[in-house]
Predicted model as a PDB file, atoms N, CA, C, CB and O in Angstrom, pLDDT in the B-factor column:
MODEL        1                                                                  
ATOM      1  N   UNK A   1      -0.226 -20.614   2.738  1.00 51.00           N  
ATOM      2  CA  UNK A   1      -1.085 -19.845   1.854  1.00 51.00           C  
ATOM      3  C   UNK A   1      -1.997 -20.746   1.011  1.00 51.00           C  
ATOM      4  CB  UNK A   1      -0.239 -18.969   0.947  1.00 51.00           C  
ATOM      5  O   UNK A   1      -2.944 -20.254   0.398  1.00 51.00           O  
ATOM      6  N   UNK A   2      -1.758 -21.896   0.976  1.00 56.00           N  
ATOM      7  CA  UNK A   2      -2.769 -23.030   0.137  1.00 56.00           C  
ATOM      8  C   UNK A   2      -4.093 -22.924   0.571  1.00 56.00           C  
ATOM      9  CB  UNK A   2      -2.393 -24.635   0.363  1.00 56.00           C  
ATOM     10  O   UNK A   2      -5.158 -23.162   0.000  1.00 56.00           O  
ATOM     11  N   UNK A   3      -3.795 -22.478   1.807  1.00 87.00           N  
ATOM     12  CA  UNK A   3      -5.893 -22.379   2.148  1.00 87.00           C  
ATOM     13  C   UNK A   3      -6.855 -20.958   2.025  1.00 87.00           C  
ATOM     14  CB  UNK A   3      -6.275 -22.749   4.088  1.00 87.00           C  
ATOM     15  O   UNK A   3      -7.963 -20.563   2.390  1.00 87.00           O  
ATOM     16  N   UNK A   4      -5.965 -20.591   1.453  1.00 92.00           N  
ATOM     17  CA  UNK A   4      -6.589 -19.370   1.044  1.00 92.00           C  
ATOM     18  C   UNK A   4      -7.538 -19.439  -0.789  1.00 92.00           C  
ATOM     19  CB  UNK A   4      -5.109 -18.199   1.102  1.00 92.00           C  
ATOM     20  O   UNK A   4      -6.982 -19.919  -1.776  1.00 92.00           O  
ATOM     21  N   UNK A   5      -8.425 -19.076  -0.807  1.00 94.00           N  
ATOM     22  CA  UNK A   5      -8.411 -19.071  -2.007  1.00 94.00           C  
ATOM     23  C   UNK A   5      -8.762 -17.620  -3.121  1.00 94.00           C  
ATOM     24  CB  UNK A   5      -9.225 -20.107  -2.099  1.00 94.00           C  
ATOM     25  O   UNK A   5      -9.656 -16.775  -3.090  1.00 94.00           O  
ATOM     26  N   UNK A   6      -7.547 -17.848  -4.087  1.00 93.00           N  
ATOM     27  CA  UNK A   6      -7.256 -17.136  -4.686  1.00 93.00           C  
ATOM     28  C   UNK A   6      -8.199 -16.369  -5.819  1.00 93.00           C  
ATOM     29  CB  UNK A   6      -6.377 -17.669  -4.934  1.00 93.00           C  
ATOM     30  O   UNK A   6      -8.983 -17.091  -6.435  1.00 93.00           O  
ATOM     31  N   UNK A   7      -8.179 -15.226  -6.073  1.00 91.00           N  
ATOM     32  CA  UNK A   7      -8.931 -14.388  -7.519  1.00 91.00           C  
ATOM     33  C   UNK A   7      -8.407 -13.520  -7.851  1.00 91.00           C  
ATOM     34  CB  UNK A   7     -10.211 -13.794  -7.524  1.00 91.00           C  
ATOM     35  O   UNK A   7      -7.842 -12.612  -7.241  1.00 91.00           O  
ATOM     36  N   UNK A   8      -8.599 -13.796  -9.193  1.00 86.00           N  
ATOM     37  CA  UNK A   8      -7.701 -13.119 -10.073  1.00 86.00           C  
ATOM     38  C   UNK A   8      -8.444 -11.677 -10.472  1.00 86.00           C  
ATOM     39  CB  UNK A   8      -7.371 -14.103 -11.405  1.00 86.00           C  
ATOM     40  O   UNK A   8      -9.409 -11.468  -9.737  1.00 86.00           O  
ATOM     41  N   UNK A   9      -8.250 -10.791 -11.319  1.00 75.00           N  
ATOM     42  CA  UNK A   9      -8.921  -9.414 -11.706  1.00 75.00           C  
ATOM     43  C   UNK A   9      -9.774  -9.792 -12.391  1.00 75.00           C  
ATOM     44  CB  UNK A   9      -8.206  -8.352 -12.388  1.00 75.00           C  
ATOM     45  O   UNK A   9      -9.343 -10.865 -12.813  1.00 75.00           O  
ATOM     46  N   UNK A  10     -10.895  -9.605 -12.876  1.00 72.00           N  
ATOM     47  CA  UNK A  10     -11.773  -9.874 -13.486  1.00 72.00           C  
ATOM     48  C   UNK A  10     -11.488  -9.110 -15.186  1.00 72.00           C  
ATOM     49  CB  UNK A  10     -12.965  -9.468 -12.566  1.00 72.00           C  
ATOM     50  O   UNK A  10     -12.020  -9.454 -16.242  1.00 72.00           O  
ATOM     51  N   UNK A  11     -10.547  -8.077 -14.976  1.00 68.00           N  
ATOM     52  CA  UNK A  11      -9.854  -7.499 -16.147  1.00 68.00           C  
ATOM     53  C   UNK A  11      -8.530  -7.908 -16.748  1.00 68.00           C  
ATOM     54  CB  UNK A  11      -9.695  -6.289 -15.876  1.00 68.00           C  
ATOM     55  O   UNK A  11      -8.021  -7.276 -17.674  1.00 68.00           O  
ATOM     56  N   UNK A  12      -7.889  -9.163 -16.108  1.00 68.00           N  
ATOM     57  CA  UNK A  12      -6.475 -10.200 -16.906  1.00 68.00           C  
ATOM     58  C   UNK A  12      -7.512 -10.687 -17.607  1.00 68.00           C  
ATOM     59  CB  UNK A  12      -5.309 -11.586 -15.953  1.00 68.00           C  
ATOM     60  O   UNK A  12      -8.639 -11.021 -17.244  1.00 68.00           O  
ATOM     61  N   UNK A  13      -6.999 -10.684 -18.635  1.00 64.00           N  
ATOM     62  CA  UNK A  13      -6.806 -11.357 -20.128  1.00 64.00           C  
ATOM     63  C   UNK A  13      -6.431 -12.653 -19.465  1.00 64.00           C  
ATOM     64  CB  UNK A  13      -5.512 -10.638 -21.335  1.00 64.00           C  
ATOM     65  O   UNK A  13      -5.938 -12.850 -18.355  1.00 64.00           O  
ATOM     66  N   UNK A  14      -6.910 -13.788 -20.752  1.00 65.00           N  
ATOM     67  CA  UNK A  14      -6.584 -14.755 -21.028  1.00 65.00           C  
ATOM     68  C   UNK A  14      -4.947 -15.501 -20.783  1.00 65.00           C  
ATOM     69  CB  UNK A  14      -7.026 -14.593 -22.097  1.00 65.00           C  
ATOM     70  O   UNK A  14      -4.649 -16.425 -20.026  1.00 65.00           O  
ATOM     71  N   UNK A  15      -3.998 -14.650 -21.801  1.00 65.00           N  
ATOM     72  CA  UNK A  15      -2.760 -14.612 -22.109  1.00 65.00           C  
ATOM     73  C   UNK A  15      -2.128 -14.489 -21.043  1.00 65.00           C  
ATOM     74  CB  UNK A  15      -2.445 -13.774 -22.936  1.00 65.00           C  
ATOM     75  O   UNK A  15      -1.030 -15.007 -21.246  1.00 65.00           O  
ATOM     76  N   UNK A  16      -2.192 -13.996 -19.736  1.00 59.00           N  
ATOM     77  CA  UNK A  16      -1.403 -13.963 -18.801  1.00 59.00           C  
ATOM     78  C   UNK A  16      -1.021 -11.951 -18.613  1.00 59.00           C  
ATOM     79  CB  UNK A  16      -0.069 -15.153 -19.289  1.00 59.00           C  
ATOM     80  O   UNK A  16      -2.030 -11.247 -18.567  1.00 59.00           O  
ATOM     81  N   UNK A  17      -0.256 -11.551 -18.563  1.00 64.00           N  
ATOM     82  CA  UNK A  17      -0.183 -10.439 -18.345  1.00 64.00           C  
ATOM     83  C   UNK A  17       0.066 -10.183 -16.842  1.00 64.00           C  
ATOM     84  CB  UNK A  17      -1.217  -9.913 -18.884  1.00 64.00           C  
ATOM     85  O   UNK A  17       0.294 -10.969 -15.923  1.00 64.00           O  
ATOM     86  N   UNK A  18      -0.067  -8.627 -16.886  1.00 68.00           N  
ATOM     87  CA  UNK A  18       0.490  -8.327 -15.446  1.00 68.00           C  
ATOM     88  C   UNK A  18      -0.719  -8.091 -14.642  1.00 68.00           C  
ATOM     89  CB  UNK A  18       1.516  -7.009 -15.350  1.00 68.00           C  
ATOM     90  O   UNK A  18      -1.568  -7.256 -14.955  1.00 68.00           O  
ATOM     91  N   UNK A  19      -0.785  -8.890 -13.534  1.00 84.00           N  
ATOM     92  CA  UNK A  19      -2.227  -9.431 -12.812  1.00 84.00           C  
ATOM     93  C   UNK A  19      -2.119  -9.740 -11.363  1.00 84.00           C  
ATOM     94  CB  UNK A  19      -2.777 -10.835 -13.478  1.00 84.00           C  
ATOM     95  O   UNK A  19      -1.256 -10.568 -11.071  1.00 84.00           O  
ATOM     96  N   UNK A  20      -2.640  -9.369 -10.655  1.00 87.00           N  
ATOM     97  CA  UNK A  20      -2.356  -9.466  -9.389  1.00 87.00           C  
ATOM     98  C   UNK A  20      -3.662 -10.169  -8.900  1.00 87.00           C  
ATOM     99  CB  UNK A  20      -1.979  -8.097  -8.745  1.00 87.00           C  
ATOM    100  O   UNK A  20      -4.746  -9.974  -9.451  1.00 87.00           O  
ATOM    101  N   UNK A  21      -3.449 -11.199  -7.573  1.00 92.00           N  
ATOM    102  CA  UNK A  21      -4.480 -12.071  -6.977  1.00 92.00           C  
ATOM    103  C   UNK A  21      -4.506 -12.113  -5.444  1.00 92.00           C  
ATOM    104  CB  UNK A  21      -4.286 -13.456  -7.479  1.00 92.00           C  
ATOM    105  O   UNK A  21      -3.709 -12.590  -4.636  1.00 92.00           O  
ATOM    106  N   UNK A  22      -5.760 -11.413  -5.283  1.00 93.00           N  
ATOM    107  CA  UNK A  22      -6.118 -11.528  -3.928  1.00 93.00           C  
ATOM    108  C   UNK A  22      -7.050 -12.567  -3.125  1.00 93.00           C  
ATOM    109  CB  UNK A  22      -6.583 -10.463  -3.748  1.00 93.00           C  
ATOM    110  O   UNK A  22      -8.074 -13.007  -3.647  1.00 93.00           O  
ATOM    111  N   UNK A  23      -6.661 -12.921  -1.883  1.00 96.00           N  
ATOM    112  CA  UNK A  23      -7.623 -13.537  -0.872  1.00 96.00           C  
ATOM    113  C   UNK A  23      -7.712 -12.910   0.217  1.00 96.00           C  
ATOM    114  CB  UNK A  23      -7.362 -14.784  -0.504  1.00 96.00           C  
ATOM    115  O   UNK A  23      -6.792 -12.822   1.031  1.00 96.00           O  
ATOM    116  N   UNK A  24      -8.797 -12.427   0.337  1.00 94.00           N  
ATOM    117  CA  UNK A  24      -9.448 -12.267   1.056  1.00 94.00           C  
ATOM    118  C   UNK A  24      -9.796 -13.389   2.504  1.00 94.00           C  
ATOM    119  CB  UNK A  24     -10.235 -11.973   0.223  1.00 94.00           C  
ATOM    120  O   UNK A  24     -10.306 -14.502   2.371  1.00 94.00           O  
ATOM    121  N   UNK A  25      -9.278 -12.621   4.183  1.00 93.00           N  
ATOM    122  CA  UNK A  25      -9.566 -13.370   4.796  1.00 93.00           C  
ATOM    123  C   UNK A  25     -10.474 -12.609   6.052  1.00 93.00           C  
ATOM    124  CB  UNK A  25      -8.417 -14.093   4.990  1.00 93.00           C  
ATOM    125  O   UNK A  25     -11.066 -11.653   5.551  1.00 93.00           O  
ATOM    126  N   UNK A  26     -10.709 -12.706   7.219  1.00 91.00           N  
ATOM    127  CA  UNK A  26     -11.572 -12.137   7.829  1.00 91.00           C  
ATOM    128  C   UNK A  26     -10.725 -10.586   8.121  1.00 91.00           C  
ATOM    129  CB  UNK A  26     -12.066 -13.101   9.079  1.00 91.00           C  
ATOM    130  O   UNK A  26     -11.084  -9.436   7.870  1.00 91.00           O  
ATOM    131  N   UNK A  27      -9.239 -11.215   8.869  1.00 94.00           N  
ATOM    132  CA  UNK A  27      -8.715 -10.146   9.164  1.00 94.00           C  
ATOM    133  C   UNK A  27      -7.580  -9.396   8.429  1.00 94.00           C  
ATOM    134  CB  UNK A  27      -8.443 -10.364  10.207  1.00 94.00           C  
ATOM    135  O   UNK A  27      -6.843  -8.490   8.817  1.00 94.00           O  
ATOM    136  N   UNK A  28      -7.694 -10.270   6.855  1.00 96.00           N  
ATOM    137  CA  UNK A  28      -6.137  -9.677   6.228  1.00 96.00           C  
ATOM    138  C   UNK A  28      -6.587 -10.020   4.688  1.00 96.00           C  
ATOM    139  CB  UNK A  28      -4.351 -10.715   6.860  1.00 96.00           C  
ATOM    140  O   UNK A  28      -7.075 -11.071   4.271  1.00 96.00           O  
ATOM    141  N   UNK A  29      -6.243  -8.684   3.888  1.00 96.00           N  
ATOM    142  CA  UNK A  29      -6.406  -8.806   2.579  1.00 96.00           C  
ATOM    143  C   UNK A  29      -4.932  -9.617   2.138  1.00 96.00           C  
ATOM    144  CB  UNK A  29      -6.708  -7.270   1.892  1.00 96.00           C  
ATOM    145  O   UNK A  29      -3.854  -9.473   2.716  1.00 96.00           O  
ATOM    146  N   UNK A  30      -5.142 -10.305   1.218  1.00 96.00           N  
ATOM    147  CA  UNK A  30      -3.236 -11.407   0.714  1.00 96.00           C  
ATOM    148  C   UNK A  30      -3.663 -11.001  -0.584  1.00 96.00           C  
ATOM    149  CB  UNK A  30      -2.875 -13.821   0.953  1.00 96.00           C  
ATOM    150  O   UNK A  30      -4.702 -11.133  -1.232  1.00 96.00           O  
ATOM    151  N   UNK A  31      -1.944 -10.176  -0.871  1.00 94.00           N  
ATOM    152  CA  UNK A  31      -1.965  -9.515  -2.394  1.00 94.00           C  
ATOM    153  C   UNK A  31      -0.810 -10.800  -3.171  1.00 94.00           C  
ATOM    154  CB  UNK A  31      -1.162  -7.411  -2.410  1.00 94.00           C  
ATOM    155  O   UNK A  31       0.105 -11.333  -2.543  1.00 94.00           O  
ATOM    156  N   UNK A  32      -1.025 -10.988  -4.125  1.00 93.00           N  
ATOM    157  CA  UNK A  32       0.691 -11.701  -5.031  1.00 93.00           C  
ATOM    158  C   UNK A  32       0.830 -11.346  -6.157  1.00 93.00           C  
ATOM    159  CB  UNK A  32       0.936 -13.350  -5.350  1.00 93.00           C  
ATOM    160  O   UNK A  32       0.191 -10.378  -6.571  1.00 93.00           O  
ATOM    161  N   UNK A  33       1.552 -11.916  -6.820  1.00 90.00           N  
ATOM    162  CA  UNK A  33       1.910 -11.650  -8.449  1.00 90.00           C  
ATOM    163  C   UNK A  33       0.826 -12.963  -9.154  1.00 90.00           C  
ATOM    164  CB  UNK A  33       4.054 -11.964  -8.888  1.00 90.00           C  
ATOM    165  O   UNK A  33       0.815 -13.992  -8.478  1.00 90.00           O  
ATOM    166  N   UNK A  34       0.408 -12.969  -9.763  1.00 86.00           N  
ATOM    167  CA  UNK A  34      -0.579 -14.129 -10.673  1.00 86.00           C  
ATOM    168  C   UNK A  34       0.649 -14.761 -11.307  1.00 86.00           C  
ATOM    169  CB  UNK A  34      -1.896 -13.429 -12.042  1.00 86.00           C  
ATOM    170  O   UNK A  34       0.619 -15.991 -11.358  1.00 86.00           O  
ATOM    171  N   UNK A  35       1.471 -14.298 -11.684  1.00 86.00           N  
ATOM    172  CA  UNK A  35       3.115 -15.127 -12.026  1.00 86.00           C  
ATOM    173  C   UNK A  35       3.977 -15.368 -11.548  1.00 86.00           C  
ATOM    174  CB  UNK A  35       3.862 -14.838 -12.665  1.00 86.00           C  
ATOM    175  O   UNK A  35       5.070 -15.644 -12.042  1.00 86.00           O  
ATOM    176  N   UNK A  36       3.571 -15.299 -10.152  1.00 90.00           N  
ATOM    177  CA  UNK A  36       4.772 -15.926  -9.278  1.00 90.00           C  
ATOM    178  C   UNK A  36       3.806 -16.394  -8.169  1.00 90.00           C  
ATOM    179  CB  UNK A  36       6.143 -14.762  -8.700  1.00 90.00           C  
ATOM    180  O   UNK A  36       3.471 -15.472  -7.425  1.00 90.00           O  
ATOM    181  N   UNK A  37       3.427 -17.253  -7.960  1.00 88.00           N  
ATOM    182  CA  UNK A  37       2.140 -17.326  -6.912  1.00 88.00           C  
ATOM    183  C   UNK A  37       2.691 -18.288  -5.914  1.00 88.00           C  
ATOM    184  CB  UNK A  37       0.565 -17.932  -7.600  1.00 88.00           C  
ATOM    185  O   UNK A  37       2.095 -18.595  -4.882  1.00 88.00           O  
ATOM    186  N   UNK A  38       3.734 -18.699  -6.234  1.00 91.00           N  
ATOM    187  CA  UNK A  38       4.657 -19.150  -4.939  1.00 91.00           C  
ATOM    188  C   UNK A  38       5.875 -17.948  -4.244  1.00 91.00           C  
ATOM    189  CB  UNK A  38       5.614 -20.601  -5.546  1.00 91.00           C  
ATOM    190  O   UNK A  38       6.619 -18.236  -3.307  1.00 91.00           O  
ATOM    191  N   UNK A  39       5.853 -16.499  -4.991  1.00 94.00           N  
ATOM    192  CA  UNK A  39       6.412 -15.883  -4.477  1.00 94.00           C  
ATOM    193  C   UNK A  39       5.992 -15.016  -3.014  1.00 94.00           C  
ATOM    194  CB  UNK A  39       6.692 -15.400  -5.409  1.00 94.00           C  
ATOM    195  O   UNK A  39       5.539 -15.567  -2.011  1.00 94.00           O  
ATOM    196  N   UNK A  40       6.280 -13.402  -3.164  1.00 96.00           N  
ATOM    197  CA  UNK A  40       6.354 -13.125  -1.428  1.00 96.00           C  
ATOM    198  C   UNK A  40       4.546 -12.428  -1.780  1.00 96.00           C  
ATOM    199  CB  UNK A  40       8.137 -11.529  -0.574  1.00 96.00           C  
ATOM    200  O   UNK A  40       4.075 -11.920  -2.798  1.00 96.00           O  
ATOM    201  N   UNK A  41       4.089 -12.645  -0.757  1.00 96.00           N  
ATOM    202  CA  UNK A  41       2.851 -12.050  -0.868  1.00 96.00           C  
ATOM    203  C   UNK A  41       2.624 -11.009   0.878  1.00 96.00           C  
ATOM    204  CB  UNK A  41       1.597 -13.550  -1.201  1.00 96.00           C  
ATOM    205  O   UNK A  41       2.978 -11.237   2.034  1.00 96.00           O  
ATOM    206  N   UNK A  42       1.797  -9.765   0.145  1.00 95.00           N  
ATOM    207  CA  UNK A  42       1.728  -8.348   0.544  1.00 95.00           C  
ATOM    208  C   UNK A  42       0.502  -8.918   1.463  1.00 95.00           C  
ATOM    209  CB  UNK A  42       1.459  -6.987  -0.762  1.00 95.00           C  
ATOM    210  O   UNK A  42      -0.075  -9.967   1.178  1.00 95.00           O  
ATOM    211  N   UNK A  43       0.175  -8.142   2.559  1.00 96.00           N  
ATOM    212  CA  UNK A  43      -0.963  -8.281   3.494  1.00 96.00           C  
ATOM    213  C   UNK A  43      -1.124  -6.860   4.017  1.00 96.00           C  
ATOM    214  CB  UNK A  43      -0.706  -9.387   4.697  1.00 96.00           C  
ATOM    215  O   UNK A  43      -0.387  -6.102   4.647  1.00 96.00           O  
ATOM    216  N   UNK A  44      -2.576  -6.761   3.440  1.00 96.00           N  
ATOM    217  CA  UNK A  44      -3.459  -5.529   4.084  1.00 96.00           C  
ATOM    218  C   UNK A  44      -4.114  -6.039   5.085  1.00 96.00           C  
ATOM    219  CB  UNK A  44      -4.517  -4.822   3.177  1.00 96.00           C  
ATOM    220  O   UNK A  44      -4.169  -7.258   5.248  1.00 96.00           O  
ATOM    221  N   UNK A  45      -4.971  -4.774   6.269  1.00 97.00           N  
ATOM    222  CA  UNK A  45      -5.402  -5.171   6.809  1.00 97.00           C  
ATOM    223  C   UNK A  45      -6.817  -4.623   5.949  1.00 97.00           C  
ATOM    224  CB  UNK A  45      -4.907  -5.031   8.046  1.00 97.00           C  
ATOM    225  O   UNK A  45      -6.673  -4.256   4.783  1.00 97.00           O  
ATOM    226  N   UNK A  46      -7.880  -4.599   6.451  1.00 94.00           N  
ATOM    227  CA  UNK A  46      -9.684  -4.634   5.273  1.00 94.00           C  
ATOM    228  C   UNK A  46      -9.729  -3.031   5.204  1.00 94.00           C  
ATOM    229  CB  UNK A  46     -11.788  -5.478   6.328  1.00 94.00           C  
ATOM    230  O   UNK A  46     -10.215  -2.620   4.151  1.00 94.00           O  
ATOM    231  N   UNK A  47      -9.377  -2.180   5.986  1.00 95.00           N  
ATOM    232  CA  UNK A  47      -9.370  -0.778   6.441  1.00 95.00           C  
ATOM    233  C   UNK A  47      -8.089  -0.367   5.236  1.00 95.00           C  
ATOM    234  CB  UNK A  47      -8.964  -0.548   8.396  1.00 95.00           C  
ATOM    235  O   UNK A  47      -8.356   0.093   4.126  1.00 95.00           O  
ATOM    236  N   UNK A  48      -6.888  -0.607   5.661  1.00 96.00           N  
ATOM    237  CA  UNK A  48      -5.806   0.040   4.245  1.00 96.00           C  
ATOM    238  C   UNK A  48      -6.181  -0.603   3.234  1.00 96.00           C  
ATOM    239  CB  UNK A  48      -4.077  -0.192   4.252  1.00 96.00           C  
ATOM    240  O   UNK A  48      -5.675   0.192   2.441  1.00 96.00           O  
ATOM    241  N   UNK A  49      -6.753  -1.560   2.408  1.00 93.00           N  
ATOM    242  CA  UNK A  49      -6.820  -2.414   1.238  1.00 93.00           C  
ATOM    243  C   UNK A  49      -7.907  -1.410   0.947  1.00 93.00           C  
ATOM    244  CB  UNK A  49      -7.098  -4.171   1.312  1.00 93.00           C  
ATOM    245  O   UNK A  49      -7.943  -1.144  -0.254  1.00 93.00           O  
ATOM    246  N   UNK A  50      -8.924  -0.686   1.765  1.00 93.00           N  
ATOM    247  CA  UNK A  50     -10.196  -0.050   1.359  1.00 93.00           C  
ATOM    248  C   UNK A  50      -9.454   1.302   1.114  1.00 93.00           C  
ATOM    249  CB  UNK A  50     -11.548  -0.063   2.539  1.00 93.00           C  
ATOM    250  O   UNK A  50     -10.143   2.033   0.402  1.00 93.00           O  
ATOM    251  N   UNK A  51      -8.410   1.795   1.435  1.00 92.00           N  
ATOM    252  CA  UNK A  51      -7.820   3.387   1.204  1.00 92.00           C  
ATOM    253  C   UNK A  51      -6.936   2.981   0.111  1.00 92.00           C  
ATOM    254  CB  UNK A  51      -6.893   4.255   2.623  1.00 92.00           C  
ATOM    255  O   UNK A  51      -7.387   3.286  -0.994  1.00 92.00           O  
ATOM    256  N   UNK A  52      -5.781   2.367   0.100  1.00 89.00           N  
ATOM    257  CA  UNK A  52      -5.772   2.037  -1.118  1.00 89.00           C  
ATOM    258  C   UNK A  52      -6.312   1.314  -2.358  1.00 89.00           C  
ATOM    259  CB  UNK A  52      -5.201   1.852  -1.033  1.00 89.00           C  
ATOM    260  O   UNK A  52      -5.581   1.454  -3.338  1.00 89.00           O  
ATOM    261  N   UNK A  53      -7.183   0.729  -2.515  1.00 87.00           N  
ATOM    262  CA  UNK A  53      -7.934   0.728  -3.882  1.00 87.00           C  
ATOM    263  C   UNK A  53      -8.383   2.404  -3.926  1.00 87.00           C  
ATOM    264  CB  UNK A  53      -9.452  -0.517  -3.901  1.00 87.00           C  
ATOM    265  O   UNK A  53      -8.203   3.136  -4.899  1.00 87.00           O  
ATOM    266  N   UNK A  54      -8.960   2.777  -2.727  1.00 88.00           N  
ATOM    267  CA  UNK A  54      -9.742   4.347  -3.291  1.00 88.00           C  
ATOM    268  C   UNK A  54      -8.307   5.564  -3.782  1.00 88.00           C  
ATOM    269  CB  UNK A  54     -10.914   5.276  -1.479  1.00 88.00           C  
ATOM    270  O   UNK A  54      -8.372   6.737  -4.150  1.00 88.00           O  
ATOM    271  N   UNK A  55      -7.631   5.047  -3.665  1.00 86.00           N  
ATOM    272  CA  UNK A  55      -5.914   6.175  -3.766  1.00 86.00           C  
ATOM    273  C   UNK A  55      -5.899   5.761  -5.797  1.00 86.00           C  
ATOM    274  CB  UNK A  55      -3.586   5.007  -2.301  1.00 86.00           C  
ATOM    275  O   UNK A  55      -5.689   6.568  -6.703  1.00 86.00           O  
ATOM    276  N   UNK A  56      -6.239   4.077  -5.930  1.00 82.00           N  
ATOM    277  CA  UNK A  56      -6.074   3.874  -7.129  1.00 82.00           C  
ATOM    278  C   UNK A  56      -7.097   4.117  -8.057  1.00 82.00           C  
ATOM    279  CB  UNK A  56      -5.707   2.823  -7.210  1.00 82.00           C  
ATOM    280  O   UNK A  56      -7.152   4.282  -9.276  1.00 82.00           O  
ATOM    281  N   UNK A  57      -7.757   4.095  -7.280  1.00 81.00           N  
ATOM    282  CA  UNK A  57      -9.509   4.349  -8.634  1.00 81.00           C  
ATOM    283  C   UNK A  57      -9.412   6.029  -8.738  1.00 81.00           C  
ATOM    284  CB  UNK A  57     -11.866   3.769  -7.618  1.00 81.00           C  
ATOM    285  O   UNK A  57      -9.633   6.574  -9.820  1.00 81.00           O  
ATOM    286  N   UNK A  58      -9.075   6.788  -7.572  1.00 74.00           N  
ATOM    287  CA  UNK A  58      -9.349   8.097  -7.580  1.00 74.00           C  
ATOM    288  C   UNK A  58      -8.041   8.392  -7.170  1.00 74.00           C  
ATOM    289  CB  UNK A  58     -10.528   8.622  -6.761  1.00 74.00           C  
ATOM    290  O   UNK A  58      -7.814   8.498  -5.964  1.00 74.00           O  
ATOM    291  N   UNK A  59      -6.813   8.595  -8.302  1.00 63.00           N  
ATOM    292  CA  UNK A  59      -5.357   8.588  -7.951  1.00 63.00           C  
ATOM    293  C   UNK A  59      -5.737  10.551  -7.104  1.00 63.00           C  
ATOM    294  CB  UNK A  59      -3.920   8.320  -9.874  1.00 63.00           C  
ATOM    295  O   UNK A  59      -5.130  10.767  -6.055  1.00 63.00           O  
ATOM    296  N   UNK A  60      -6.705  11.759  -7.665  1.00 68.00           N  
ATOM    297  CA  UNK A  60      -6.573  12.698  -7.635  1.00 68.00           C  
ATOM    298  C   UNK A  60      -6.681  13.126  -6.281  1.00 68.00           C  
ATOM    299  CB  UNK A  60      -7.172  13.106  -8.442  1.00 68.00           C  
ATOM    300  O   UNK A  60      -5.706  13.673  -5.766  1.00 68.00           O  
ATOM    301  N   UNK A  61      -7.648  12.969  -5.684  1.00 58.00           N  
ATOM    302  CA  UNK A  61      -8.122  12.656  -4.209  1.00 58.00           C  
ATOM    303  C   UNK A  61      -7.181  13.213  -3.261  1.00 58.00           C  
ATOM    304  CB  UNK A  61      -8.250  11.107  -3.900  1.00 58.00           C  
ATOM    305  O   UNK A  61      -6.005  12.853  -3.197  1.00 58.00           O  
ATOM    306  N   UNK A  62      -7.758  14.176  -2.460  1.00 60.00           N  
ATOM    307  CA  UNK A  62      -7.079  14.654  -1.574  1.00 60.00           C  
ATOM    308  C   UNK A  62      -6.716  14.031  -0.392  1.00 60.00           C  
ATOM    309  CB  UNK A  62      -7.541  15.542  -1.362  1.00 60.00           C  
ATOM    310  O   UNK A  62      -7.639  13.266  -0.116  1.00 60.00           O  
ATOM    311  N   UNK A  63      -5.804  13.960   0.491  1.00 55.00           N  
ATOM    312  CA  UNK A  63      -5.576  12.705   1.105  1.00 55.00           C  
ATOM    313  C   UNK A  63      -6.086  13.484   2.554  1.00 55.00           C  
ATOM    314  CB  UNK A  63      -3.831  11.946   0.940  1.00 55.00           C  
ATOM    315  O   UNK A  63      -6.124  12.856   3.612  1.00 55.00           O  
TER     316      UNK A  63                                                      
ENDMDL                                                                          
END                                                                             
């Protein structure tokens, strides 16, 4: 995972907090914890990472 490179939310605070960091690769979104960034990290493919963010911005949304 070192060659990936990482970004953080543009909405973590300074202080640390609860923050999640993605990389982005051609064929796989890589989710982690921003506080554990040697821990287990989640993989979307560009298609579910695009349905879920829209499930989270628009929790109401009929599926």
């Amino acid at each position: 995972m070192n060659e990936l490179a990482w970004f953080k939310s543009s909405y973590s605070s300074v202080q640390g907090g609860d923050c999640i960091e993605i990389a982005p690769s051609p064929d796989t979104i890589h989710v982690r914890d921003s506080k554990d960034p040697h821990g287990p990290v989640l993989r979307f493919t560009p298609e579910a990472w695009t349905e879920f963010i829209a499930l989270v911005v628009t929790p109401d949304r009929e599926r």
